[in-house]
N, C-alpha and C positions, 0 to 999 in steps of 0.2 A: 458140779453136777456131772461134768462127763469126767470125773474120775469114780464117781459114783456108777457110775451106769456101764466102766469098762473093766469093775472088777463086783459086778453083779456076782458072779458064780460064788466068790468070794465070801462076801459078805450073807450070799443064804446059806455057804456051810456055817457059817461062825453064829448066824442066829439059831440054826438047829444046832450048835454046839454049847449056843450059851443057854437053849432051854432046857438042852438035858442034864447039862452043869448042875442046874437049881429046878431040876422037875417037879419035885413037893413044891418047892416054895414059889412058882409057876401056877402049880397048879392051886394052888390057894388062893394065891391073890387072884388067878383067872374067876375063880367062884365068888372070894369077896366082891372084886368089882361086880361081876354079873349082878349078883345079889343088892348094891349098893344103885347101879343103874335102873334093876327092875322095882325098889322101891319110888325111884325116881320117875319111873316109866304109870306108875297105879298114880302118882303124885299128880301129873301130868293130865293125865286119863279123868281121874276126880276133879281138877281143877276148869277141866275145860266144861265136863257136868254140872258141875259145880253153879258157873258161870251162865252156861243155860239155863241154871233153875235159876239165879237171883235177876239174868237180864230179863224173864220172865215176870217175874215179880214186881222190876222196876218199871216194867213195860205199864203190871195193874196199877200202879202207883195212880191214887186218886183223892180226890177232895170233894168232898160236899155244898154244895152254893144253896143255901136255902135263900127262897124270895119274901120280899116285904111284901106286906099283908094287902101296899096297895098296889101290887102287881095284877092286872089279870091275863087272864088264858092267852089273850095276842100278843103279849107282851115275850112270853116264854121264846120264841122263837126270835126273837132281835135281840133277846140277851144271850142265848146260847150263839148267836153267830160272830156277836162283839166280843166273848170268851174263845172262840176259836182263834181271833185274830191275833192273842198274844202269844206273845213269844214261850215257848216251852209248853203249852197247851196241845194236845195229839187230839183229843177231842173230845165234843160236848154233848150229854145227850141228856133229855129231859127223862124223870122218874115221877110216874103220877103217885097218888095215892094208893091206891091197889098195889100197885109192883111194890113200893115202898112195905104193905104190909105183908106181903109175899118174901119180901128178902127176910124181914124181922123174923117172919115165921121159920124161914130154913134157920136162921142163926140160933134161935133158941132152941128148937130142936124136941122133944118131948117135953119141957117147957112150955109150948108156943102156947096150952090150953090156954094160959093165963092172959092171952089176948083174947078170949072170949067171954072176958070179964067186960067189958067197952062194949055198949048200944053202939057206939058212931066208929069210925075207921080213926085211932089216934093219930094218924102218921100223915104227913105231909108232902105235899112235891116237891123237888129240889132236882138240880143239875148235878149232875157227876161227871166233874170234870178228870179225865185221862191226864197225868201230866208227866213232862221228864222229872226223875226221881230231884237232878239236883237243883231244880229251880222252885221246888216247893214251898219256901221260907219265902220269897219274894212274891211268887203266886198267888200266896194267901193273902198275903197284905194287900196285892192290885188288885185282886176279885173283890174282897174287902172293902174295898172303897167305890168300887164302880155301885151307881145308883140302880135301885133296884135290889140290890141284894143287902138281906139283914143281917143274914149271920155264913159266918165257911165254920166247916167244921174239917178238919186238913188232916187227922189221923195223923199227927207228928209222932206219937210214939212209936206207930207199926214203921211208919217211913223211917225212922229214927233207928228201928231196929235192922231195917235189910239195909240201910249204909253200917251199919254194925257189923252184920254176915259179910258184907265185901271185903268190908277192913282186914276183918281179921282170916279171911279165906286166899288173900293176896299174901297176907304176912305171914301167916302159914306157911303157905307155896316159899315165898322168899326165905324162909328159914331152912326148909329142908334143902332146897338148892344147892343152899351157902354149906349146908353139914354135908350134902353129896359131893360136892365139888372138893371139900376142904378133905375130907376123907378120903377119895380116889387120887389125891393126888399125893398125899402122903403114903398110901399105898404103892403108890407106882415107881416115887419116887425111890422108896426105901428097896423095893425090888431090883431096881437099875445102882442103886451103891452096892446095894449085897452080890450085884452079878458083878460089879467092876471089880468089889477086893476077892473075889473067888479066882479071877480070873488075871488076878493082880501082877503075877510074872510074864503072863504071854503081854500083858501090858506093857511091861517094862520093855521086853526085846524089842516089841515095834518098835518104841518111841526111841531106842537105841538104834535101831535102822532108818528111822528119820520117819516114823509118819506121824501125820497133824492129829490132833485130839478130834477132828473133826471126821478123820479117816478112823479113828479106836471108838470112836465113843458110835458113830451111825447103828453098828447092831446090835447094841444094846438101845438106842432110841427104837428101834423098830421091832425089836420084843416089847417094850412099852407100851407102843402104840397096837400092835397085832394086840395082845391082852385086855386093854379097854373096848379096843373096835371087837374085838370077837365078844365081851361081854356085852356090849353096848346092842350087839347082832342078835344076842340069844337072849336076851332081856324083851327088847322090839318083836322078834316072833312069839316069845311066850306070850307078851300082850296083845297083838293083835289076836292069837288065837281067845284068848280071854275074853276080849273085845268080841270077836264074834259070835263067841259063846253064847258071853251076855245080851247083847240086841237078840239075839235068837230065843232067847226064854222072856226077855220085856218086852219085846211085842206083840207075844201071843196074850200076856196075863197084864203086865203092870204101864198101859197104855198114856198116861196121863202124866208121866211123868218126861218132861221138857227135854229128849238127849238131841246131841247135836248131833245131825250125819253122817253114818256111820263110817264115811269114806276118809270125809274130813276128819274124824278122830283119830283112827288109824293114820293119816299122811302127817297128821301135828305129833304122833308120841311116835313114831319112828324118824320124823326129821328133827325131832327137837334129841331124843334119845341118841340116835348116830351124831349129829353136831357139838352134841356134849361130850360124848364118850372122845372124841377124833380131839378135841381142843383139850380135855383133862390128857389124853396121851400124850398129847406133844408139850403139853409144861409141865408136867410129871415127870416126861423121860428129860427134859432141861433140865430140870432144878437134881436130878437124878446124876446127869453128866456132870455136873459143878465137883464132882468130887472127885471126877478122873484125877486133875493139876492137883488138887491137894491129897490124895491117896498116894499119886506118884511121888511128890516134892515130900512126903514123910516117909515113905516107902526107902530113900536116899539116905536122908538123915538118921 
């Protein structure tokens, strides 16, 4: 470290020497990365959206408790409060008849005429139990047996489906990571070889004057890392300006729709985007420098 820091001057002519060495091919990789982080940055952006619409959904995650026939009216309320006491239950609330034919009517929708085919109100009261998404298999089956109650109707296929949208909106996200990660660093890396045999003779004479690979190889690690950090910068601004673009046009018009914070979004896709960019730089420009000893020791032979 303090030979690093007493031949400072040193080492920033050699990085402005090694970028204008390979200025095209610089500036290329500066734009792939960019472009490769700011796909990463919308990836981020969307995932954490994403996440607010389905913790939304799992929030509505519900079941139906219809009562036995020989339930009456007083009983509703010592069932609904012995439903609250179980585990994974968020909460219990009674649906009379009316609400009941009130929901059917929104659901059918110009349809609903065909409920005014029925003299009597068909529909029945039941509980609608609130529950966590992932205890809803065991839910049903306790409600199920508690007395009092004749039937659950559990909506396993809708439930069935938004553990579906998580599945596959995680493994998404983990795909693209894995292709951003895996691309920036072949990127980077290929960048810092092509700068080492460009610069292959001024190599040689150090390492004939005696210095460590670790003194030849730092400004080419820190062109690496400037290239990612500075994409990883202009990737983070263009998104946040995006970001606030977008809260600016959905919350005048498209209100209903579940976004997180607009503060907290902005602080997770610039600290996830600079922590990515900073660790792709520094094993990029490693796995980059591995070719100094073997570029040199063939350089010989």
């Amino acid at each position: 470290m303090r030979l690093i820091l007493s031949n400072t001057g040193y080492f920033f002519k050699e990085i402005k020497n090694i970028i204008k060495t390979n200025l095209l091919s610089n500036i290329f990789s500066f734009v792939g990365t960019f472009l490769i982080l700011f796909i990463l940055a919308m990836v981020v952006a969307g995932w954490n959206i994403s996440n607010s619409l389905v913790q939304m959904l799992k929030d509505e995650a519900e079941i139906s408790a219809y009562f036995d026939e020989s339930i009456s009216l007083s009983d509703y309320d010592k069932l609904s409060a012995q439903l609250r006491e179980l585990e994974g239950v968020l909460n219990v609330r009674v649906v009379d008849e009316s609400e009941a034919y009130e929901k059917m009517k929104n659901v059918l929708g110009n349809e609903a005429e065909i409920l005014g085919l029925f003299e009597d109100n068909p529909f029945e009261a039941y509980l609608e139990v609130r529950i966590e998404l992932d205890e809803a298999g065991r839910l049903t089956e306790e409600i199920q047996g508690i007395r009092g109650i004749r039937y659950v109707r559990d909506n396993r296929e809708v439930l069935k489906q938004i553990e579906g949208i998580v599945s596959t909106l995680n493994s998404i996200g983990f795909l693209i990571i894995a292709a951003v990660g895996i691309t920036t660093l072949v990127i980077i890396s290929h960048l810092i070889r092509q700068g080492i045999y460009n610069n292959m003779h001024q190599i040689q004479t150090l390492k004939l004057l005696g210095a460590s690979d670790t003194f030849i190889g730092f400004p080419f690690f820190m062109v690496g890392l400037l290239i990612t950090l500075g994409g990883g910068l202009l990737a983070s601004i263009i998104m946040v300006l995006l970001i606030n673009t977008g809260f600016a046009q959905m919350s005048g018009s498209i209100r209903f729709i579940p976004l997180p914070p607009e503060a907290e979004l902005v602080q997770t896709v610039v600290a996830v985007i600079l922590s990515v960019s900073a660790v792709l730089g520094v094993l990029g420009s490693l796995f980059g420098l591995t070719s100094i000893k073997e570029d040199t020791s063939s350089a010989k032979n």
